[in-house]
Each structure stands twice: as C-alpha cells, then as structure tokens.
C-alpha positions in Angstrom: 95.7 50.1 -123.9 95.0 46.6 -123.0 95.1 45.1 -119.5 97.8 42.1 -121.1 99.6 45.2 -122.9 100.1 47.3 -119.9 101.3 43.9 -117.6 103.5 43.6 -120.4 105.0 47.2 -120.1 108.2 47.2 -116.5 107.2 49.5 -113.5 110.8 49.8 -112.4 113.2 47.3 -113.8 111.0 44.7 -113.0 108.0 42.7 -115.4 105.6 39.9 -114.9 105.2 36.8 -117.5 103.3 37.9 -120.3 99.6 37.7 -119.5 100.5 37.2 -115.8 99.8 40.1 -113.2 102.5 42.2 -111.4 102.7 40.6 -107.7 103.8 42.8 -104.7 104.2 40.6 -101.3 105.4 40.6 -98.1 104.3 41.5 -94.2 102.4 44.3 -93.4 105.0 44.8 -90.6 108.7 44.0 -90.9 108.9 42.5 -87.2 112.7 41.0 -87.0 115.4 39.5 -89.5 114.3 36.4 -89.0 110.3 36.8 -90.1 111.5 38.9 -93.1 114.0 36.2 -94.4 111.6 32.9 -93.8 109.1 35.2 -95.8 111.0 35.8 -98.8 112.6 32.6 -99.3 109.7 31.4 -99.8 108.1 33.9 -101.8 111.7 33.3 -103.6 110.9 30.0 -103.9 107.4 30.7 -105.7 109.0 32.8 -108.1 106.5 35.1 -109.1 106.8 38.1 -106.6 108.5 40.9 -108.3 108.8 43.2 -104.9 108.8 42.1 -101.3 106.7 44.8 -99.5 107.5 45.5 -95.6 106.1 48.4 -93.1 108.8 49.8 -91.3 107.0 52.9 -90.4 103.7 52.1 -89.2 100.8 54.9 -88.8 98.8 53.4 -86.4 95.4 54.7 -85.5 96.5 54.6 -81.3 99.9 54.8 -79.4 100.8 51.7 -77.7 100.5 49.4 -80.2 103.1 48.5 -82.9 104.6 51.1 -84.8 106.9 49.5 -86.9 110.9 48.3 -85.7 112.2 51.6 -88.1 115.3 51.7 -89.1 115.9 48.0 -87.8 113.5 46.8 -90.4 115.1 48.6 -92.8 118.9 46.7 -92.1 116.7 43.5 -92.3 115.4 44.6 -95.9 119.0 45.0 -97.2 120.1 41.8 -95.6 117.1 40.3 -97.3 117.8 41.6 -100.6 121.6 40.8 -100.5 120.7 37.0 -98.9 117.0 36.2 -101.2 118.0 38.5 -104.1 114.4 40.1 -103.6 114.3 44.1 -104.6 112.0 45.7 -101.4 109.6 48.3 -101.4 108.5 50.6 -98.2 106.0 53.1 -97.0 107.2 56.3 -96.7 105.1 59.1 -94.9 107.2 62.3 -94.6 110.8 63.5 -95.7 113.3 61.9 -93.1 111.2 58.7 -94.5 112.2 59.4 -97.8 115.6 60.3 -96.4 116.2 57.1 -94.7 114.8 54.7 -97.5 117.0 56.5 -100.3 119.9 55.7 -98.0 118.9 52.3 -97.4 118.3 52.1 -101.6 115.3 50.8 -101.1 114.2 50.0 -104.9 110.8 51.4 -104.5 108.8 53.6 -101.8 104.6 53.6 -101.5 102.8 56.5 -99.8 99.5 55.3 -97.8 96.5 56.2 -97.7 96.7 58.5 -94.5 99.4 60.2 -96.3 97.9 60.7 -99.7 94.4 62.2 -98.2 96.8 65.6 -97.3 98.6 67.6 -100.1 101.2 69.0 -97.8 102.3 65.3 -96.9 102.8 64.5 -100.8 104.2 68.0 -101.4 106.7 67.4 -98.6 107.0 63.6 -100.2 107.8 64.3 -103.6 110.1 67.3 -103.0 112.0 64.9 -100.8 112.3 62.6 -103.9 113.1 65.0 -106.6 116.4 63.6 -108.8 116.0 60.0 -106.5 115.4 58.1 -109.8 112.7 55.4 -107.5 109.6 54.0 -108.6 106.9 55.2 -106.1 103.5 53.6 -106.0 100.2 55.7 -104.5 97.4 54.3 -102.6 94.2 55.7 -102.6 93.4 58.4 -100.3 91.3 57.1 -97.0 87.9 58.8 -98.8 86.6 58.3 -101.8 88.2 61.5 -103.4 89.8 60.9 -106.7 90.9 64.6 -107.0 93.6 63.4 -104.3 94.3 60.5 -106.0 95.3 62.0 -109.1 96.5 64.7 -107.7 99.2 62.8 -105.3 100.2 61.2 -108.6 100.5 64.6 -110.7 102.7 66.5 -108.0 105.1 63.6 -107.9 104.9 63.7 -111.8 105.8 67.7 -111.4 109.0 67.3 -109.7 110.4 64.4 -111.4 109.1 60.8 -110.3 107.6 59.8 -113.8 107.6 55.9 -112.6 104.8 55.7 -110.7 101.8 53.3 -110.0 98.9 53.6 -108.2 97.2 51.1 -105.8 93.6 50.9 -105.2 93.5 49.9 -101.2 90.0 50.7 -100.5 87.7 53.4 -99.1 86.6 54.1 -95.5 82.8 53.9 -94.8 80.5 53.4 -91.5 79.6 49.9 -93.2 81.8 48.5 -95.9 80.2 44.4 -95.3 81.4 42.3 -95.8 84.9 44.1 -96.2 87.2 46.3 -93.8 87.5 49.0 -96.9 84.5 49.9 -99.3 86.0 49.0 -102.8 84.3 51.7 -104.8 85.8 50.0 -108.1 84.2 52.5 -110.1 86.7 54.8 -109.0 90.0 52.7 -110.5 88.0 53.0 -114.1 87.5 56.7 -113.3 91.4 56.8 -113.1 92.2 54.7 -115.9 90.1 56.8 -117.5 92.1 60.2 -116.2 95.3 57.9 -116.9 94.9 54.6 -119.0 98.9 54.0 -119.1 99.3 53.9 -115.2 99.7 50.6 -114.1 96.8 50.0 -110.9 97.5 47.6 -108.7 94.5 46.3 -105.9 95.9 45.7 -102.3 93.4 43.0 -101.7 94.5 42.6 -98.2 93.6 46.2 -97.0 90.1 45.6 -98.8 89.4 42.2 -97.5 90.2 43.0 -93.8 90.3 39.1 -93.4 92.4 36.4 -95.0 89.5 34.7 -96.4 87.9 36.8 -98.6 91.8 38.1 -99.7 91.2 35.7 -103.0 87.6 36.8 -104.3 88.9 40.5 -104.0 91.9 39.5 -105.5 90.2 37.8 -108.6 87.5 41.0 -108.7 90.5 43.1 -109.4 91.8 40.7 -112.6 87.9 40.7 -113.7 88.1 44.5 -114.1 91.6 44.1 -115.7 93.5 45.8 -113.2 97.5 45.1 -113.6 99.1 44.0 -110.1 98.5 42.6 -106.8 100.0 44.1 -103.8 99.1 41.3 -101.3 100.2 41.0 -97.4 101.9 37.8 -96.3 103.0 36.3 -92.8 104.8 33.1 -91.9 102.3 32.9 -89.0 99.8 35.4 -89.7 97.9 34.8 -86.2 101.0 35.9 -84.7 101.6 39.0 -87.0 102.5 42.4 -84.7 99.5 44.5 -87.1 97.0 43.7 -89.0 96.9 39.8 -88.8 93.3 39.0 -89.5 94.2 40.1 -93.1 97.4 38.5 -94.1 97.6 35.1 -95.7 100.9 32.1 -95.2 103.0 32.4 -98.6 101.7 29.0 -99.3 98.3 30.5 -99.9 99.2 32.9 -101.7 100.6 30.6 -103.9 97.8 28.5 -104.6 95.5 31.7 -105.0 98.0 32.8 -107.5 97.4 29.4 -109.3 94.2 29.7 -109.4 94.6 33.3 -110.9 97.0 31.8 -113.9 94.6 29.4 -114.4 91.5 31.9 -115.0 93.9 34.6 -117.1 95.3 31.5 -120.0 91.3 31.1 -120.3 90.8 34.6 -120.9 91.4 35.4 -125.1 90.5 39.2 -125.6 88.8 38.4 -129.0 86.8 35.6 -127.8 85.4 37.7 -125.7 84.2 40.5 -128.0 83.2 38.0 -130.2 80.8 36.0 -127.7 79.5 39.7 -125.5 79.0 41.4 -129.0 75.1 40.6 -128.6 74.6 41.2 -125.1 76.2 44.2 -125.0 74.6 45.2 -127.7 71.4 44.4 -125.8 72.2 46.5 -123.1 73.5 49.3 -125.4 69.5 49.2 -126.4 68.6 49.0 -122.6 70.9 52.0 -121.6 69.8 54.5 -124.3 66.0 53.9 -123.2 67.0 54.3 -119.8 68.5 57.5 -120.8 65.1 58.4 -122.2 63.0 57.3 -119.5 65.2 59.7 -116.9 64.8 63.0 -119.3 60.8 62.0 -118.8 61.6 61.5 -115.1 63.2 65.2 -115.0 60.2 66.7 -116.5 57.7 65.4 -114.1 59.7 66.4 -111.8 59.9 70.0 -112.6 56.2 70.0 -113.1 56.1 68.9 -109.6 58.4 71.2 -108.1 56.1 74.7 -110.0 53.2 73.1 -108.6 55.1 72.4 -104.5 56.0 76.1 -104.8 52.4 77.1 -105.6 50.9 75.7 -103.3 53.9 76.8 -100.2 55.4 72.8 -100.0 59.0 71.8 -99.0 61.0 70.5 -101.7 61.3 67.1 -99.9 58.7 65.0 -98.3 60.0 62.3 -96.0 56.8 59.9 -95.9 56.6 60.0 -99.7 60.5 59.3 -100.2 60.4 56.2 -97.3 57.0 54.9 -98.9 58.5 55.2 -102.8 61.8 53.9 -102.1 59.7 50.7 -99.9 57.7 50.2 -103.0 60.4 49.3 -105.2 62.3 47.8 -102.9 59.5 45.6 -102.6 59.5 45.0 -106.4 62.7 44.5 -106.8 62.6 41.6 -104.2 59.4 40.0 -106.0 61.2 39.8 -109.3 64.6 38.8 -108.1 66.9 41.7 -108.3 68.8 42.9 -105.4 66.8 45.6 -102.6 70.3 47.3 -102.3 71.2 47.8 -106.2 67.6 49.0 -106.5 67.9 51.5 -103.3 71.2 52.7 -104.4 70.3 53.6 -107.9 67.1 55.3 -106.4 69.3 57.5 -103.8 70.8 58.6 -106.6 68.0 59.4 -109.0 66.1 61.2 -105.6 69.4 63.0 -104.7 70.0 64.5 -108.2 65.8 65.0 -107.9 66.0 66.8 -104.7 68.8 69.0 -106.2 67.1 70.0 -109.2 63.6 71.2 -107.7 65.7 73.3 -105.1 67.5 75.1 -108.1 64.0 75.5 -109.5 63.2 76.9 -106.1 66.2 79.4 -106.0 66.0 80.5 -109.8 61.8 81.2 -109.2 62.3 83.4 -106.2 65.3 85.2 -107.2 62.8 86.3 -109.9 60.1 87.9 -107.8 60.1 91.1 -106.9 
C-alpha cells in the first residue's frame, strides 16, 4: 500500500486531505488552562491538526523537576476540546493512567518509549484498555529493539485495540549528532515491512532535540513516506516547563507545514518510477555484484581463519583491523564519499567476519579428539 493510500485511510474518526500527512500537535507538557487553550486556537486556526497532543503524566529522568500538573491537565483538555473543538490525545504509562484518561474520554492515549521498552508495562496497559474502543498510538522503545516494538503493538492487538499507530520517536545512543535520539530509519521500513497497513507517524521533536532541525527531520520522515507527524508545540517555547529546546511556536509549525504541502503536490508516484527506472536499475546491477564480491570476501576469509588456527593466532588482530579500516577511510576521503558511511559498512562486514572465523574455530576443535 502506498504512502498517499494509507494517509488516505482514518486512524480514529479522524483523516488528513488527500495527499496531506496526518498532523499530531500540541505541548510536550500540559502546564495550565491558559497555555493549553492559546495553543489550540491557534492550531485551530491553522486547520490542519487532527489531535492536540498534551503530557499530563510526565516520566522524567530525576525528581524535582516537572512531572506533569495530572489530573489538572487533564480538566484543561476537556475544557479545550468543548471550547476549540480539538479531539486530545495523552500518554498513558500504567493502569490508573488508562483509568483516568478513559474517564476523562480522552479520544486517544500514546504509550512512550520508557513504557514500551518493558512488556509488563504494555501487558498491564493493554489489559487496562480491553473493550475501551480508543485509538492508541506506540512509540518506539528507548533501544533500537523492534521485537518490542511490534510486540507492544501485537499484545494491544490480542486484547482488543485493533486501532493502533505507531510513532517512530527515536533511539538512545552515546552519540546521536547532531540529534538528541539516533533515528535508525531503517527500522520504520523493517516495520512496515512486519506491518505495511499501520499508519507510522515520526515525532520529529523527540528526534531533533532542538527546534531547528525539527523541519529537516520532519521532511526526512515524508521522504521515506511515512504517514503522520506528531510534532511538539509551545506558545513560548523558551518558557516551556520540559523539554523546551525542542518545541517550535504554532506559527512555525505552520510555515514548516507549508513547506511540506508544497513538496508533497510536487511529488506524482508515476513520475517517479518513470524518471528512477534507470538509476535504479543501475544500482540493481551495483547491488548484485556487491553480493558477489562479499561471497568472495567470505571465502578468503575462511581460508584465513584454517590457516590463524594452524599456526595458534587469535581470531582478531587489533593492529590489522585499526590499519584496514584507516586505509579505506583514507580512500573513501580521497574520492569523495563519506569516512563514516565507509566505517560503518566496514564494522559491519568485520563484525559478521569476526563471527564467522570464530564459528570456524568452534566447529574445528569440537572435531579433535
């Protein structure tokens, strides 16, 4: 299914403008009646959020600093909705959560990415939900584990809540630069794949970690044809109670959406096939002789590992890994390709390398008598 045919298709009772993606707004924290209405109006105004967002429950990684306003935050939603007409969504993070939301009729709930990383939360979670009838949206885990991820989404599936999205908020990593939260977009395909009629949403905001590379995230996410945006947004960001490096002024968010309408009417699905038919079949060519070039790789390699074990060697040598991976590092620089694409796809290839000659070593000795 198509990115346009699955924008097309409601999450909830609620659908975009054909060929327009699914927008989620609103403040990270919902911090007093006041803040949540001036947001809304004029997200109201805009026209093209389909779900105020607002933390009324915050996990935060210390006591002491702002934790949400609870189940004050969540009288200022309903006020909100009855006042702006915007439907509201909340993060929900155990069953009294879930207990308080549904009472509120909230029109949607999210579970975070602290919550999602543990089974028992989302066990606890969806049990709490079972007959509720809510949309529920699922951020990633907080590591790059798709087993969670799908697996969050399946036991909600199991006991009843069938309308459900995911949203791709990043990855924790020692060094995600020049972002807060490592993308990893090759895990959103892997769960398109796994599921290609669940609508994916990008939290640009949580990726970004600062409002001014929220719009280059945000139009990544329509490049790889993901469905929705689920973007924070503050009246005075610098002001916000949590996370305001990240959040953008509704009037931003505006123009970036703009800009995003402006790129997607350019976009015609068969123009593209036709004008990337030859290129891709170029790299089509590329791929399969790369695929080659690796079995040759593999069999060196096994030569090299019957010949380390003859002769008593380790399976890895440190000087010759740094000096190999300097050398093309080095090459990669003189001919214009980036040092880190060229590292990382070399990890790789010396990981799985490293792997293989140690099962070479196990298999050979579990042999001799």
């Amino acid at each position: 299914m198509s990115a346009a045919a699955r924008r097309q298709r409601p999450f909830g009772h609620w659908s975009p403008q054909i060929g327009e993606p699914w927008v989620i707004a609103g403040p990270c924290s919902a911090e007093s009646l006041e803040q949540v209405l001036e947001t809304a109006r004029a997200l109201k105004a805009d026209g093209r959020t389909l779900l105020f967002r607002a933390g009324v429950w915050k996990p935060r990684t210390r006591p002491g600093t702002f934790e949400g306003a609870g189940y004050n935050a969540l009288e200022w939603l309903q006020i909100m909705r009855a006042e702006v007409g915007l439907p509201f969504v909340v993060e929900v993070g155990n069953p009294q959560h879930v207990e308080r939301a549904l009472a509120a009729k909230a029109d949607a709930v999210w579970l975070g990415a602290r919550t999602t990383v543990s089974p028992f939360y989302v066990q606890e979670i969806a049990e709490a939900l079972k007959g509720a009838n809510i949309p529920v949206l699922v951020k990633n885990p907080i590591h790059a584990d798709l087993g969670l991820w799908i697996g969050a989404l399946e036991r909600l599936d199991k006991l009843g809540s069938s309308d459900l999205a995911a949203v791709h908020r990043g990855f924790f990593t020692a060094n995600p630069e020049p972002y807060r939260n490592d993308p990893r977009w090759e895990l959103t395909f892997e769960l398109r794949r796994h599921a290609p009629d669940l609508p994916i949403f990008c939290d640009p905001s949580h990726i970004a970690g600062q409002r001014d590379l929220v719009e280059s995230v945000a139009q990544i996410a329509m490049d790889l044809a993901l469905d929705g945006l689920m973007i924070e947004i503050h009246p005075s960001p610098d002001d916000a109670l949590s996370d305001a490096a990240q959040q953008i002024t509704p009037a931003r968010l505006s123009a970036l959406l703009d800009r995003l309408a402006n790129y997607l009417e350019r976009a015609d699905p068969e123009a593209i096939l036709t004008s990337l038919s030859a290129d891709r079949e170029g790299l089509d060519f590329i791929d399969a002789q790369l695929v080659e070039l690796l079995q040759n790789r593999q069999q060196i390699v096994e030569r090299l590992a019957q010949r380390k074990l003859e002769i008593g060697a380790s399976v890895f040598q440190m000087d010759r890994w740094i000096n190999m991976l300097e050398q093309r590092e080095a090459q990669a620089k003189d001919i214009g390709i980036d040092p880190k694409y060229v590292r990382a796809f070399f990890e790789l290839v010396h990981r799985y390398s490293v792997q293989h000659q140690a099962a070479i070593y196990q298999a050979q000795r579990r042999e001799e008598p």
